[in-house]
C-alpha positions in Angstrom: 107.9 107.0 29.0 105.4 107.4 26.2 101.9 106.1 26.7 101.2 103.3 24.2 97.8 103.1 23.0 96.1 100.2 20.7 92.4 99.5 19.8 91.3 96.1 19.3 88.3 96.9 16.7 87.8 97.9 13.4 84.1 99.2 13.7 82.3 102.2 14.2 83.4 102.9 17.7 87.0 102.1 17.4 87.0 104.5 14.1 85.3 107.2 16.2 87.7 106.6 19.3 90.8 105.9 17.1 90.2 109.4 15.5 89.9 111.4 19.0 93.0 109.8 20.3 95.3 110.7 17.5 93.1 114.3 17.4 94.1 114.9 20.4 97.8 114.7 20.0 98.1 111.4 21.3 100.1 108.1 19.6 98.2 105.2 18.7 100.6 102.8 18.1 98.2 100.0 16.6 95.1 98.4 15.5 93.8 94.8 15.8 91.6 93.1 14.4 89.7 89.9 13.9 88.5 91.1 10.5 91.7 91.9 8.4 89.9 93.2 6.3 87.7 96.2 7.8 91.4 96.0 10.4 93.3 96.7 7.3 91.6 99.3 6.0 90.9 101.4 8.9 94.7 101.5 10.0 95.4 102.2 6.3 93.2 105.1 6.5 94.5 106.3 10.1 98.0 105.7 9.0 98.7 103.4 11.9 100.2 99.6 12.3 97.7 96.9 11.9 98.7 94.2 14.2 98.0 90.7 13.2 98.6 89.3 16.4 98.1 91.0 19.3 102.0 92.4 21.5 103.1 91.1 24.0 102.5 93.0 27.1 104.3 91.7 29.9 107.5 93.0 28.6 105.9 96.4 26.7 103.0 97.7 28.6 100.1 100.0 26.5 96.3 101.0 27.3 93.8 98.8 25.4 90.7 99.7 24.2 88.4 97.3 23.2 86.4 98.0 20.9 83.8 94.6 20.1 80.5 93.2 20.8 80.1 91.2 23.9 80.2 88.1 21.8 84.0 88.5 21.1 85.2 89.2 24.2 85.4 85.6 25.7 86.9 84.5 22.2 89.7 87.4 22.8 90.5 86.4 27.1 92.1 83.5 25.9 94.5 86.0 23.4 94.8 88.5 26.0 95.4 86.2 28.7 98.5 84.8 26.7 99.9 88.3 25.7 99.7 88.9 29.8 97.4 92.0 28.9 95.2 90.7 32.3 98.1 90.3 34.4 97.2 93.2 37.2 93.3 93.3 36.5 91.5 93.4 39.4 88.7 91.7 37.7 90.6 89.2 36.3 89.3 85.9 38.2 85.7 87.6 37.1 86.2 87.8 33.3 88.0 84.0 33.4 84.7 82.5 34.5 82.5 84.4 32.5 80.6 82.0 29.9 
């Protein structure tokens, strides 16, 4: 099974990370982002998908790096949550009452 790989991000460290993953001979298979914009762009420039919405992952599993400020990461559990990204996170009951 090949490892899927996206990066939620469109910033300096999901550039820098998304550029070491596919350096080092591995797939990303897409980009999302808040700001379709800078999102756009940089999966334009990587030659990868840009995801509008985030996949589902209960029925198609891939690593997830997340690549925003603290500040977006409550607005994007409620995104997650619905894609079942946090379905086997340990720290799941954690992040949900995080304010």
């Amino acid at each position: 099974m090949k490892l899927k790989i996206g990066i939620v991000g469109s910033g300096n460290l999901a550039t820098h990370l998304a550029k070491g993953i596919i350096e080092s001979g591995f797939s990303l298979e897409f980009i999302y982002s808040r700001n379709k914009k800078t999102g756009r762009s940089l999966s334009k420039k990587l030659q990868v998908k840009f995801e509008v919405e985030l996949p589902d992952a209960t029925s198609n599993p891939y690593l997830l790096f997340i690549c925003t400020g603290d500040s977006a990461i409550q607005e994007l559990f409620t995104q997650f949550e619905s894609k079942g990204i946090f379905n086997s996170l340990p720290g799941r009951p954690h992040l949900a009452n995080r304010s």
